[in-house]
N, C-alpha and C positions, 0 to 999 in steps of 0.2 A: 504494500500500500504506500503508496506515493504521501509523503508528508508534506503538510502548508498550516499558513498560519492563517485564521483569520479570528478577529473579536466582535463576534456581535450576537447579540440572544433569537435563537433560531424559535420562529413559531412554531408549536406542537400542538397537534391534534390527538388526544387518548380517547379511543371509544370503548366503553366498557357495555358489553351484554349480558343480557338478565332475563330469566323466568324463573318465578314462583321462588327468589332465593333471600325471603324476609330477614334470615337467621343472621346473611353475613353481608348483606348491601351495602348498608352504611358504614359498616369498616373500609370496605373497596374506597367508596367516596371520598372518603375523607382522608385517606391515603394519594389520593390525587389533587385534593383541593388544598390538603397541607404542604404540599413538595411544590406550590407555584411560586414564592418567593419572588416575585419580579419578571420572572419570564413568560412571555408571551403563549399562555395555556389558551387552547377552546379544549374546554371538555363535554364526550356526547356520550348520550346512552342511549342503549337500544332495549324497551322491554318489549318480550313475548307476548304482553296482552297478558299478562300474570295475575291469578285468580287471588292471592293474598295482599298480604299489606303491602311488598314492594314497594308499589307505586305511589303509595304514601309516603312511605318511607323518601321514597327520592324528592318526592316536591318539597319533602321542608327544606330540601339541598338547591329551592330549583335555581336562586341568585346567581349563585357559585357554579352553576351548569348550564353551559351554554345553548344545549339541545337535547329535547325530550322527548322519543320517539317510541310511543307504546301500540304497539299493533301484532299481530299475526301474521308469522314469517314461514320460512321454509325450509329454518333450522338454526344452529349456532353460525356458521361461515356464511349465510343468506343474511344473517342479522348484521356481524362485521360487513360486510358489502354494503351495506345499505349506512352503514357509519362512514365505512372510508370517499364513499360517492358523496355524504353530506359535510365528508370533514372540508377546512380552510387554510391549514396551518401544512407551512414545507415538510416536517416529518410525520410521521402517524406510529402512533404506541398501541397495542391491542394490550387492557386489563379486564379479565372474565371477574362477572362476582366469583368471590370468596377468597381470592389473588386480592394482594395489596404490596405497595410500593413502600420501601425503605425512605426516610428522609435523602435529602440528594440526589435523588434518579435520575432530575432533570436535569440537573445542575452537570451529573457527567456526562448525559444525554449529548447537552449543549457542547460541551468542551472535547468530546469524543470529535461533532461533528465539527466543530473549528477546527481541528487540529488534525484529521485526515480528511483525504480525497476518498470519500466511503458512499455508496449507497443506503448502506444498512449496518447494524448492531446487534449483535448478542452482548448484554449484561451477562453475569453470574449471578445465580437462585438457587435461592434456599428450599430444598424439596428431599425432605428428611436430610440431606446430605448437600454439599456446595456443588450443584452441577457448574463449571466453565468452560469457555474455549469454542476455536469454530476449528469444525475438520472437513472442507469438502469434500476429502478423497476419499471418507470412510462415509458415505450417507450409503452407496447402495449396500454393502455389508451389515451392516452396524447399526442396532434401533437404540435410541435413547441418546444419541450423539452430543447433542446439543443443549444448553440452557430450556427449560419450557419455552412454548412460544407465546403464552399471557406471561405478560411479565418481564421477560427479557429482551423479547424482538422491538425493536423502531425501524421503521425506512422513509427515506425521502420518499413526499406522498405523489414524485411524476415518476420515479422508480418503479412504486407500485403501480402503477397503470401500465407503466410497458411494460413489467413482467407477465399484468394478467392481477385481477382480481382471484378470491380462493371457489376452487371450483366444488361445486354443492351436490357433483354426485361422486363426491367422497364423504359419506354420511359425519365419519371421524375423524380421517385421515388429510382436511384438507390443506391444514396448515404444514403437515408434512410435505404435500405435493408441491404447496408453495417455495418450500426451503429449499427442494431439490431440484426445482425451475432455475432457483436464484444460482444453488451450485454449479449448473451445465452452462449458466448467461456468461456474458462478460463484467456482469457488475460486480464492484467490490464488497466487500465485508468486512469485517475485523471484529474480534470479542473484547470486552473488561479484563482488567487483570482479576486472577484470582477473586483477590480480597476486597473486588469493587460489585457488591452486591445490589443487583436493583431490587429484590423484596423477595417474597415467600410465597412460593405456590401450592395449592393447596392441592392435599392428598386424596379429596373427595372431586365429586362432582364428574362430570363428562370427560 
C-alpha cells in the first residue's frame, strides 16, 4: 500500500440493521453516537418493521440519527443495501444490532484513511478472542480469515459501488462474497494493528 499524507476529517456513513432486537439496540447506538467526537458522522438505521419495542427504542435516539428507515425487507444484506444506497458520507461502516464500537473507531477510521492510498479497512474485534489482519491469498482455503464484517469493515462508499452492492441470494454468506470480490479487484486494503480494536462482536444473532 502506497503511503500519503493527508489531514482532514473524512465523512462516514455507519448503517446499523435491526429486527425485533429490543434487548441490545440501544447499546449498538450509543456506541456510535458516542465515538462522533467532531467528525463528520450520518448515522442510518434500517428496521425490519420489528414487532417489539425496537422502534421505540430508536426514536428516543432519533436527534442523534440521521435516518430512520422501518419497513419490510428481503433480508439482512437487502437491509444494508438499502442503507448504503441512502448513505452520504465518502466511507461507509456496517454495525449489526448487538455489535458495538470501542471508543476511537473513528478517530482511527479517519487517520487509517489519511495516511494510506486504501479502499477499505479491517479493524481488529473482539469475538471471544482478538480476530486481526487481512490475508487475500488465504480466503479460498480458509473460513474465519478475517476481523467480522459488523464491526470491523469501512470502504470508500464509490469503492462500494464499483465492487457491487452485497448480493441477496447469498441468504448468509453475503458479506463473504463481498470480501472475496474485493480480494480478486485491484482495490487496496490494509488491516489495524493488533492492539487497535474497533469493538466486540457478538457471539449470538445471525
Amino acid at each position: 500500500v502506497k503511503n500519503f499524507m493527508t489531514n482532514h476529517n473524512h465523512s462516514l456513513s455507519v448503517i446499523t440493521v435491526v429486527k425485533n432486537d429490543q434487548e441490545n439496540i440501544e447499546k449498538t447506538i450509543k456506541s456510535v453516537i458516542s465515538n462522533k467526537k467532531g467528525l463528520k458522522l450520518e448515522y442510518i438505521i434500517i428496521d425490519g418493521k420489528s414487532g417489539d419495542k425496537t422502534l421505540s427504542i430508536i426514536k428516543k435516539y432519533k436527534k442523534k440519527i440521521n435516518k430512520i428507515i422501518s419497513e419490510k425487507d428481503k433480508g439482512i444484506y437487502d437491509a444494508m443495501n438499502k442503507g448504503i444506497k441512502k448513505s452520504t458520507g465518502n466511507i461507509v461502516g456496517i454495525l449489526n444490532s448487538d455489535d458495538y464500537y470501542y471508543k476511537n473507531t473513528f478517530k482511527l477510521v479517519n487517520e487509517y484513511f489519511n495516511k494510506n492510498d486504501i479502499d477499505f479497512i479491517f479493524g481488529s474485534v473482539n469475538h471471544k478472542r482478538i480476530y486481526h489482519g487481512f490475508y487475500p491469498e488465504k480466503i479460498w482455503y480458509k473460513m474465519n480469515i478475517y476481523p467480522s464484517h459488523s464491526v470491523s469493515f469501512f470502504i470508500k462508499r464509490n469503492s462500494q459501488f464499483k465492487i457491487g452492492l452485497y448480493d441477496n441470494k447469498f441468504r448468509f454468506s453475503a458479506d463473504r462474497d463481498l470480501i472475496y470480490r474485493l480480494t480478486k479487484s485491484t482495490m487496496r486494503g490494509i488491516s489495524t494493528k493488533k492492539s487497535e480494536i474497533f469493538g466486540k462482536f457478538a457471539v449470538d444473532g445471525i
